[in-house]
Residue, then its C-alpha position, 0 to 999 in steps of 0.5 A: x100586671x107588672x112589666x117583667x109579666x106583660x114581656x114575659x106573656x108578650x114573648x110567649x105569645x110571639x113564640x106561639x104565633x111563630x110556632x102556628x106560622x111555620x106549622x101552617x107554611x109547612x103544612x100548606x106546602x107538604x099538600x101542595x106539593x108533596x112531604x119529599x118534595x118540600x125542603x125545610x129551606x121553602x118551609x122556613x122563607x114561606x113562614x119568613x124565618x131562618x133555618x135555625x129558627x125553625x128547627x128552634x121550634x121543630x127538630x126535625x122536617x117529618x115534626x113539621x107534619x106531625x107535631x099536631x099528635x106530639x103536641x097531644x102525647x100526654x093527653x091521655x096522663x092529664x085525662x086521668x090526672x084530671x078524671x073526677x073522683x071516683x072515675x076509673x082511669x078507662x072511663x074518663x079516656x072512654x068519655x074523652x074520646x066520645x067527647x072527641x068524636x062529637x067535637x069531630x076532633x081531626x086526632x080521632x081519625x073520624x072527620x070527613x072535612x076534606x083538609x083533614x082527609x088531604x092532611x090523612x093521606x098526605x100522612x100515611x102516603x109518606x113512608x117516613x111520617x109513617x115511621x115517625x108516628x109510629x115512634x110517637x105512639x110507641x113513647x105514648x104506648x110505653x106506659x110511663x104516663x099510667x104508671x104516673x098517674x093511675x094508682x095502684x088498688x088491691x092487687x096491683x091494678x087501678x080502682x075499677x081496673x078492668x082487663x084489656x088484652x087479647x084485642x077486647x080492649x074498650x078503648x084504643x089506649x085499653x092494650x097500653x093500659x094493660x100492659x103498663x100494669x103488666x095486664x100483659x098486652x103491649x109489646x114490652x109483653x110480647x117481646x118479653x114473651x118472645x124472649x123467654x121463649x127463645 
């Protein structure tokens, strides 16, 4: 390994480690204490870094709590982007997410772990990472990701497409799914369907 590689790894590394300290600073304090009653300076001397470093690493204070499901928004592109060949886009996000709840995955919403359980209620217990995380899943729920990677078939639907919407959706992105090959679920649809209307 050349000089310029090891630095280069070695940086990455440390940005990793500092990444995980503040996160796990931020996280230990909102539980303690509180999301409010919390300041970003507290977070920032208990994971012994400026301010200006962690806002290097997280943008906002609510992303301090809620990275772990930004970290994980395009999860759902690479599921498909990596399915086998032959594999329809809902059957590899289908077997992903059983796969998940074997591991007992904490995203899955179906861990009984007490930390997991604190960190849920520290989660929905605070209007504004409510909000925030709506914002999350609203850029995942865009669609963006499918029209990147699952491909068209005959009639403009993916190889093996099968249709999600009116709630019979076979996995929790099957309305996402839909709508962003205009099955006709998502809001975008909604709205559409509201603004014709009017």
């Amino acid at each position: 390994m050349s000089g310029a590689s090891s630095g280069t790894g070695l940086r990455e590394r440390k940005k990793r480690l500092t990444y995980r300290a503040i996160s796990d600073a931020a996280v230990a304090l909102f539980l303690e204490r509180g999301f409010d009653a919390v300041s970003v300076a507290e977070v920032a001397a208990a994971a012994d870094v400026s301010k200006p470093t962690l806002f290097r690493y997280f943008p906002t204070k609510e992303d301090l709590a809620l990275h772990r499901f930004a970290d994980r928004e395009d999860e759902a592109a690479r599921v498909v982007a990596a399915r086998p060949a032959g594999v329809p886009p809902l059957d590899a996000l289908h077997r992903h997410f059983l796969d998940g709840l074997a591991r007992r995955d904490p995203v899955t919403g179906l861990n009984d772990e007490e930390g997991v359980l604190a960190f849920h209620r520290l989660l929905y217990g605070t209007p504004s990472l409510v909000a925030r995380l709506h914002a999350y899943r609203g850029q995942v729920g865009g669609g963006r990701w499918l029209r990147r990677c699952a491909p068209r078939g005959r009639g403009g639907s993916p190889p093996g497409w099968r249709r999600a919407d009116r709630g019979r959706a076979a996995h929790p992105r099957g309305r996402e799914l839909a709508a962003a090959r205009g099955g006709g679920t998502g809001r975008g649809h909604r709205a559409g369907r509201r603004g014709r209307g009017r």
